[in-house]
C-alpha positions as CSV (number, residue, x, y, z in Angstrom):
1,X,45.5,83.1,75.3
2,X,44.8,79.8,73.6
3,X,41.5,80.2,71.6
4,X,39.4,77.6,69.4
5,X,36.0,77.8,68.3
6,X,34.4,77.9,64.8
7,X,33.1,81.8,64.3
8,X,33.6,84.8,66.1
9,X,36.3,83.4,67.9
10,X,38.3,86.5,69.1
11,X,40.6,86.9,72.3
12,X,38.3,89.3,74.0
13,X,35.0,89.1,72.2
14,X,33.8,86.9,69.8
15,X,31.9,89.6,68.0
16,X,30.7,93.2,69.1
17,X,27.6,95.0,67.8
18,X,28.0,98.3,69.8
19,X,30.3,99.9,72.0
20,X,34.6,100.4,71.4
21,X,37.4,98.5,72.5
22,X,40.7,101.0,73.7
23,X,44.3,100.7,74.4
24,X,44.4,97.0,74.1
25,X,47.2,94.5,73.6
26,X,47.5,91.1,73.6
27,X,49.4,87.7,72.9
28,X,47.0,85.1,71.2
29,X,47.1,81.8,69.0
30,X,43.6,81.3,67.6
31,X,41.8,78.2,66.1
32,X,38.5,79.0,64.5
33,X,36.8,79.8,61.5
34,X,35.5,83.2,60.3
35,X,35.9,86.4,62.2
36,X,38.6,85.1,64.1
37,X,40.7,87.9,65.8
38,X,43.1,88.4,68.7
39,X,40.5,91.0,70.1
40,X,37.7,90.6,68.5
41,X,36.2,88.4,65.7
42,X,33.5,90.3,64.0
43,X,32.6,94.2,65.1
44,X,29.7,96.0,63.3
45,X,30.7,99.2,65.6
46,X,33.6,101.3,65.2
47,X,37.0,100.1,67.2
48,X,40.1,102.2,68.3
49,X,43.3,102.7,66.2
50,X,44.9,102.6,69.7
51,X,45.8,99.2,70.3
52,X,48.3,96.8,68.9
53,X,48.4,92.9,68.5
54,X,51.4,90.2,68.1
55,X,51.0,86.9,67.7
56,X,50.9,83.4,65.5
57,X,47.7,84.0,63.8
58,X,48.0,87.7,63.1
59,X,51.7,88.5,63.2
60,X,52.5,92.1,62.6
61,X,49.3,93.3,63.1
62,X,48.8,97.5,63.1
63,X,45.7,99.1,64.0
64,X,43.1,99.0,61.5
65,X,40.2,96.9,60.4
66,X,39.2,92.9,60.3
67,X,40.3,91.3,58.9
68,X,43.2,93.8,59.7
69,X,41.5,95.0,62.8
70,X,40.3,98.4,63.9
71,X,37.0,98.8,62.4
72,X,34.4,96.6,60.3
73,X,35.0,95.8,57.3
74,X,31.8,96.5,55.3
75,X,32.8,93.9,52.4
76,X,32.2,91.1,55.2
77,X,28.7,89.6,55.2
78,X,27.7,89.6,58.9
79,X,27.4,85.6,58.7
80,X,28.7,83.1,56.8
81,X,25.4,82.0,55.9
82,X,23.9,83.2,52.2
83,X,20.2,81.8,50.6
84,X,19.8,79.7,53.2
85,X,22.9,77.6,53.6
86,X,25.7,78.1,55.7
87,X,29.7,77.6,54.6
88,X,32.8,77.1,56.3
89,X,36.6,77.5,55.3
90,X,39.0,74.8,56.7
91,X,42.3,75.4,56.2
92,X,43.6,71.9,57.1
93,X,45.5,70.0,54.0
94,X,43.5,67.0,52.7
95,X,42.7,65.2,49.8
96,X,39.5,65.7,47.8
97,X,38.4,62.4,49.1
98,X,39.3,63.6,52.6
99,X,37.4,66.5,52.5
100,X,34.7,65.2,51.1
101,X,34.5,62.8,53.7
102,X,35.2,65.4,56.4
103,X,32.4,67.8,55.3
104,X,29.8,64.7,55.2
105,X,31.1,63.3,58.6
106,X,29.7,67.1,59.9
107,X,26.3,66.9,58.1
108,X,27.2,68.9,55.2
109,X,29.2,68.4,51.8
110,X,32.0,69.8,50.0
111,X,30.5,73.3,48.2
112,X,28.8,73.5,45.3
113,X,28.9,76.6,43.6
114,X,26.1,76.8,41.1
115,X,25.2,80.5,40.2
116,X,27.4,83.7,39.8
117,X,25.9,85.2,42.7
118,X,26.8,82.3,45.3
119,X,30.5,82.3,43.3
120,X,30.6,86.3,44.4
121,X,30.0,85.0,47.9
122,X,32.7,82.5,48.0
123,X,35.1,84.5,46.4
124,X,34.3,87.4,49.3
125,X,34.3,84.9,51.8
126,X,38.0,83.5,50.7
127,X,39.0,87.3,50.4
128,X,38.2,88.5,53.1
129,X,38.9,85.5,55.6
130,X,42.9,84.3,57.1
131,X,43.2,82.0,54.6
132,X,46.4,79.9,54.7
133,X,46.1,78.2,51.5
134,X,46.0,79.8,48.0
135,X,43.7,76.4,46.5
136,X,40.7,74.9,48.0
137,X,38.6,72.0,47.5
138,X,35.2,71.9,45.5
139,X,32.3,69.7,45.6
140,X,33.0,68.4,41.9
141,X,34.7,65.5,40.1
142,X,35.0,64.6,36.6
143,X,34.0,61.1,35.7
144,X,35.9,58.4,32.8
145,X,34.5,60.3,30.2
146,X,35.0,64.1,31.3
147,X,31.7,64.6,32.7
148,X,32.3,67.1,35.8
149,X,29.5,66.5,38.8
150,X,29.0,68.2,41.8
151,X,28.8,65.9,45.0
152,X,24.8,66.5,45.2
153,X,24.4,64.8,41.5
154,X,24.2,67.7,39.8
155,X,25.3,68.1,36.1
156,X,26.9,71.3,36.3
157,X,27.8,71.0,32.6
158,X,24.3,72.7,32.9
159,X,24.7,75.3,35.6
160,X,26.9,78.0,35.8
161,X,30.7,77.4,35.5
162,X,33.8,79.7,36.4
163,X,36.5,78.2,35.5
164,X,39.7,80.3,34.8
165,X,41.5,81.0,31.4
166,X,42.6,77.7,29.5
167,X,40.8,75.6,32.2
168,X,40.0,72.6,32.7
169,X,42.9,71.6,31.0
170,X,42.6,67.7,31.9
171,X,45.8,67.6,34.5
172,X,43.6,66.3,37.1
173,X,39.9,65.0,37.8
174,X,39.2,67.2,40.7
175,X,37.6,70.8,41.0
176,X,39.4,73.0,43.6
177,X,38.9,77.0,43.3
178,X,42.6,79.1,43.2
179,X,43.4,82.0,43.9
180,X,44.4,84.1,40.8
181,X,45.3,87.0,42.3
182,X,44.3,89.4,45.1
183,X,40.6,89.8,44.1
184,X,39.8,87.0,41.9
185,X,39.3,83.1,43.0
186,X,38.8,81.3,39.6
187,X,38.2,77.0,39.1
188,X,40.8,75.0,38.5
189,X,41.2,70.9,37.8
190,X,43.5,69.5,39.5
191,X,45.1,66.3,40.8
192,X,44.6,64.8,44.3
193,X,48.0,65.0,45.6
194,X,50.9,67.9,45.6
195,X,50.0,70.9,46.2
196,X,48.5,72.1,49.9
197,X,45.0,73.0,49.6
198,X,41.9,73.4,52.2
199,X,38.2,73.1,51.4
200,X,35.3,74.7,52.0
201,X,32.0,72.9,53.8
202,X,28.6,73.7,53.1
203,X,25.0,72.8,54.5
204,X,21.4,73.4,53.5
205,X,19.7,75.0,56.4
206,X,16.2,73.9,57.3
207,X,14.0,75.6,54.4
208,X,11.6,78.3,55.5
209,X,7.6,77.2,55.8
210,X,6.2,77.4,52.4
211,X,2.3,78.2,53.1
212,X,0.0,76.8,51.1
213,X,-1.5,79.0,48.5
214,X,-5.6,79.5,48.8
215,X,-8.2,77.4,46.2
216,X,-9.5,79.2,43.9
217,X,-13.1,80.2,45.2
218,X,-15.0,78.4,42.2
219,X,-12.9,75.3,43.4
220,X,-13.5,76.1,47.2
221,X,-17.3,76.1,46.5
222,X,-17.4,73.4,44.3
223,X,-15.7,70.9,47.0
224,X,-18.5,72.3,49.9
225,X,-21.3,72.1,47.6
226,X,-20.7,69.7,44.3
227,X,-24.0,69.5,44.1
228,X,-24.1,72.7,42.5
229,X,-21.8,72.3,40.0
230,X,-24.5,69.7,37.9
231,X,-26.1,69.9,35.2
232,X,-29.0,67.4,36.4
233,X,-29.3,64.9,38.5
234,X,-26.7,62.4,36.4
235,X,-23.2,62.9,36.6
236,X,-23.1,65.7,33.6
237,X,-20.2,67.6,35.4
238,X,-19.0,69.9,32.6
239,X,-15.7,71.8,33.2
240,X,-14.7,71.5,36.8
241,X,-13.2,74.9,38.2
242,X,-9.4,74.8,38.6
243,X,-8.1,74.8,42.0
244,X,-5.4,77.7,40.8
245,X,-6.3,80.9,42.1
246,X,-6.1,83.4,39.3
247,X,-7.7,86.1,40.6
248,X,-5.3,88.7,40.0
249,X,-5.4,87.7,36.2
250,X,-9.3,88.6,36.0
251,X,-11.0,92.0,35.9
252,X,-8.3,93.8,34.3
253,X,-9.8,95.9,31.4
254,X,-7.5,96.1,28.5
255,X,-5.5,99.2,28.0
256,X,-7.2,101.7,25.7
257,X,-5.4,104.8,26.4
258,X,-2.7,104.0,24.4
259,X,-4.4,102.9,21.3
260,X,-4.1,104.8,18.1
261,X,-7.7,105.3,17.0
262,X,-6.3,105.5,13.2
263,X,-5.2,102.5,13.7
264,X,-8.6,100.4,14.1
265,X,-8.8,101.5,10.1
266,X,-6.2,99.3,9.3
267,X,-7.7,96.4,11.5
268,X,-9.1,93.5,8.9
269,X,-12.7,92.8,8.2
270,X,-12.2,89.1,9.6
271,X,-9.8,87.4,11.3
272,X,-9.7,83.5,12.2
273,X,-7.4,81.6,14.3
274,X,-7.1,78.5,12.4
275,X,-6.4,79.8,9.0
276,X,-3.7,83.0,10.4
277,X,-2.2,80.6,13.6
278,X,-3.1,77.6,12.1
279,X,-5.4,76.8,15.1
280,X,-7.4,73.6,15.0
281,X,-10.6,73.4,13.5
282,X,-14.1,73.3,15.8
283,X,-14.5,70.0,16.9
284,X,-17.9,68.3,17.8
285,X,-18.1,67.1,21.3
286,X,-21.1,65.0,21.0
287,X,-23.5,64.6,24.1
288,X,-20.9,64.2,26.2
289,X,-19.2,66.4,29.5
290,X,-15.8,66.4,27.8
291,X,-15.1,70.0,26.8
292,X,-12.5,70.2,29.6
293,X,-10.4,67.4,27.6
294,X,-11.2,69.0,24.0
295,X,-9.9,72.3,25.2
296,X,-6.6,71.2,26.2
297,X,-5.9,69.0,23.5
298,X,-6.8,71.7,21.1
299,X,-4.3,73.6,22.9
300,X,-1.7,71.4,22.5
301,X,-2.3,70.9,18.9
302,X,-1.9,74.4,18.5
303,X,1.3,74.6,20.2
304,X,2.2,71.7,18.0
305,X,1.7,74.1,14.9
306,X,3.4,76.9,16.1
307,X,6.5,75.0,17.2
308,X,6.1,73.7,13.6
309,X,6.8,70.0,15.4
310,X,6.4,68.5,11.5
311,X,6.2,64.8,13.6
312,X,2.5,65.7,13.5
313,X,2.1,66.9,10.0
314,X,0.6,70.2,8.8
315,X,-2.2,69.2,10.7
316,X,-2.2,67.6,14.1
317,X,-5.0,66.1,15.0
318,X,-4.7,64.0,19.0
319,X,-7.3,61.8,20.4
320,X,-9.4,63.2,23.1
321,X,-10.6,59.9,24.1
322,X,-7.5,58.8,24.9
323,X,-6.9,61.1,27.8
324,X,-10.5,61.4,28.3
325,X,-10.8,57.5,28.8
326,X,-7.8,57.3,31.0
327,X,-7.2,59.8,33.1
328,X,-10.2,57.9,34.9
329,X,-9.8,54.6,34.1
330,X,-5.8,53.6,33.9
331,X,-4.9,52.1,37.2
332,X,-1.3,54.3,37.2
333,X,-3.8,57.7,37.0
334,X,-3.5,59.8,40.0
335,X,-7.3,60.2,38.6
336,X,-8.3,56.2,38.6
337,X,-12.0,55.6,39.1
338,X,-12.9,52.0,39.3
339,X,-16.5,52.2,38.7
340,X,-18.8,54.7,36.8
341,X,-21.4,54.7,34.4
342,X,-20.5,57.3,32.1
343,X,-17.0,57.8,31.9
344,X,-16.9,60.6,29.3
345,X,-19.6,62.9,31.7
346,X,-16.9,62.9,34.4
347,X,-15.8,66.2,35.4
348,X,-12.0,67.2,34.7
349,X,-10.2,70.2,33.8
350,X,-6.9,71.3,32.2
351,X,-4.7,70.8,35.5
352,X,-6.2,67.0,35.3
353,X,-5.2,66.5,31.3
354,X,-1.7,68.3,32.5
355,X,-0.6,65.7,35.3
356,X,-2.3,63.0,32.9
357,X,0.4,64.7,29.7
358,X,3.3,64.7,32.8
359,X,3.0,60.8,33.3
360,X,4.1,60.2,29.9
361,X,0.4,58.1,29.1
362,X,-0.4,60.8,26.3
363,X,-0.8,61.8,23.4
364,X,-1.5,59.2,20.9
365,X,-2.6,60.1,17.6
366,X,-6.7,60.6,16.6
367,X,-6.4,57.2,14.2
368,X,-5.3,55.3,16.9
369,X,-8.1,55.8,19.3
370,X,-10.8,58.0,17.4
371,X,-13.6,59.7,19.6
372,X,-16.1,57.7,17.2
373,X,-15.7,54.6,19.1
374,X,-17.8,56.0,22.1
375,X,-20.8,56.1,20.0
376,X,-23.3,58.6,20.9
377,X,-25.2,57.1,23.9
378,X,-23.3,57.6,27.3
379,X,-25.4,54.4,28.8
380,X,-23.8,52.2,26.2
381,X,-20.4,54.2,25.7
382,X,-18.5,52.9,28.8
383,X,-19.0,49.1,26.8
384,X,-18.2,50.4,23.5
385,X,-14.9,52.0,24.3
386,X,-14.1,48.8,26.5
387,X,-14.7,46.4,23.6
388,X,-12.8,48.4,21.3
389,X,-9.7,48.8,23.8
390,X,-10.0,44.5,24.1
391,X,-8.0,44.7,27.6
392,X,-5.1,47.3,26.2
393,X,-3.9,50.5,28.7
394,X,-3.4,53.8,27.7
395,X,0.9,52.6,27.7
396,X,-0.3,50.1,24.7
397,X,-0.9,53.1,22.2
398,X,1.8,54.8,20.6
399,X,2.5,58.2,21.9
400,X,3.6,60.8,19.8
């Protein structure tokens, strides 16, 4: 029998998953990929030791298991398939550039290996398979300057690397993965022509439904009833809840049961923040809803000190306008509110100052754009923070 096909290709069955095969023989030249076998490709149940098999894939084959066959090999993973994407040996003899092009021309791309674990599975895989080749082809060349890259962009100079003993040794720009000996397929760089190697195809599988994770019930009751959530009839908001739902975090009463009692005598009279953690000190709002802003920057200030960033000084000290002001009013802002009468008694929270902080916009220093320049009336603070801004957007200031 003449048999192709890309897994479980076998001359009687591509792949068995109860039952026994007996007294079997048979003359067979198979083309496929994994599992391939003259009588069967992949078995999960137990086969006979009473059958024998000649041929040009499997020459000289005795009874025992695949991929000597006879019984399961338990070392095989039942597909070829491992966190969601799916590889492929080919043992066909083509340049890097060639297999790359032939694993794209299929909808996939030469492999990238980027974690010990998926390097285990290749190395199984190549173990455990008919290879003919003791080299194959890797998704990853090294540009002019010795930068290696996978084929999907990726710097692996910050993943994970396996490269064996003394390698890369600069004899060639291309990655292929060798075979060391029995048990251990290592990287190698190598040159594009000369030896015969295969390569090895991957693909990303379609990515499981990720289900959205439920609002936070503040959040869930503030978008039904906002009404609620004022102070008055104006547009005093306060804090608005988070959408994060960190319910689990809440309600947990601290562990006491572990405490040493003598211990509390050794606790201090007083303790404060700012002078032992070198916290910020209180700040003074004014009349206005911005608590949500003066709470994250206060946080970040803090993180400032403790990662002793000295671009700060000994005391950092950001401008809460600045974020304030333009997480509602610069036109890049996922936030951006054209029109409002009091922009400093809009609602926000820590997620809004966070995205704000992610866009690059912010932080600017407190002397560059001091809270001061709101004044203290919010009817008139809207004109007073434009005048002093005289057309400028929050990319004119000078971040930190």
């Amino acid at each position: 029998a003449d048999i192709s096909g890309r897994n479980y290709a076998g001359g009687i069955a591509g792949e068995i998953s109860e039952g026994r095969i007996e007294n079997c023989t048979a003359d067979v030249r198979l083309l496929s990929g994994t599992y391939r076998g003259g009588i069967v490709g992949y078995a999960t149940d137990a086969l006979s030791d009473n059958f024998h098999l000649s041929g040009n894939t499997w020459p000289n084959i005795g009874p025992s298991a695949y991929p000597q066959i006879g019984k399961a090999n338990p070392d095989i993973p039942p597909d070829i398939t491992w966190n969601n994407h799916r590889y492929q040996i080919y043992d066909e003899n083509l340049t890097w550039e060639q297999a790359k092009a032939k694993c794209e021309s299929l909808g996939g791309h030469l492999v990238t290996i980027t974690s010990h674990e998926e390097q285990e599975f290749i190395e199984r895989l190549l173990r455990n398979s008919d290879t003919n080749f003791d080299a194959y082809w890797l998704g990853a060349r090294a540009n002019e300057s010795g930068w290696w890259h996978w084929v999907t962009d990726e710097v692996f100079e910050r993943q994970y690397q396996d490269f064996a003993a003394g390698q890369p040794d600069g004899s060639g720009v291309f990655l292929a993965i060798s075979e060391l000996n029995s048990s251990s397929w290592k990287w190698n760089d190598v040159s594009d022509n000369g030896t015969e190697r295969g390569f090895i195809c991957e693909w990303d599988l379609e990515q499981p439904e990720v289900k959205t994770a439920q609002f936070d019930s503040d959040f869930a009751d503030w978008l039904a009833h906002p009404e609620n959530w004022r102070n008055d009839s104006t547009e005093s908001y306060g804090a608005l809840p988070s959408p994060i739902d960190t319910s689990h975090l809440r309600n947990n009463p601290p562990r006491t049961s572990s405490v040493n009692a003598s211990a509390a005598d050794d606790l201090p009279v007083s303790f404060d923040g700012r002078i032992e953690f070198g916290l910020p000190e209180a700040r003074d709002q004014g009349g206005y809803d911005t608590c949500w802003v003066f709470a994250s920057i206060g946080a970040l200030e803090a993180n400032y000190k403790a990662q002793k960033m000295t671009v700060l000084g000994d005391k950092p000290d950001l401008s809460e306008l600045h974020v304030a002001w333009f997480v509602y009013r610069d036109p890049s802002s996922k936030y951006y509110t054209e029109n409002s009468s009091a922009i400093l008694n809009k609602q926000g929270n820590a997620d809004k100052v966070r995205n704000f902080l992610n866009r690059g916009l912010s932080p600017v220093n407190e002397a560059d754009m001091k809270y001061s320049e709101a004044g203290n009336d919010a009817a008139s603070s809207n004109a007073k923070i434009e005048a002093f801004l005289n057309g400028r957007t929050a990319s004119d200031f000078k971040k930190v």
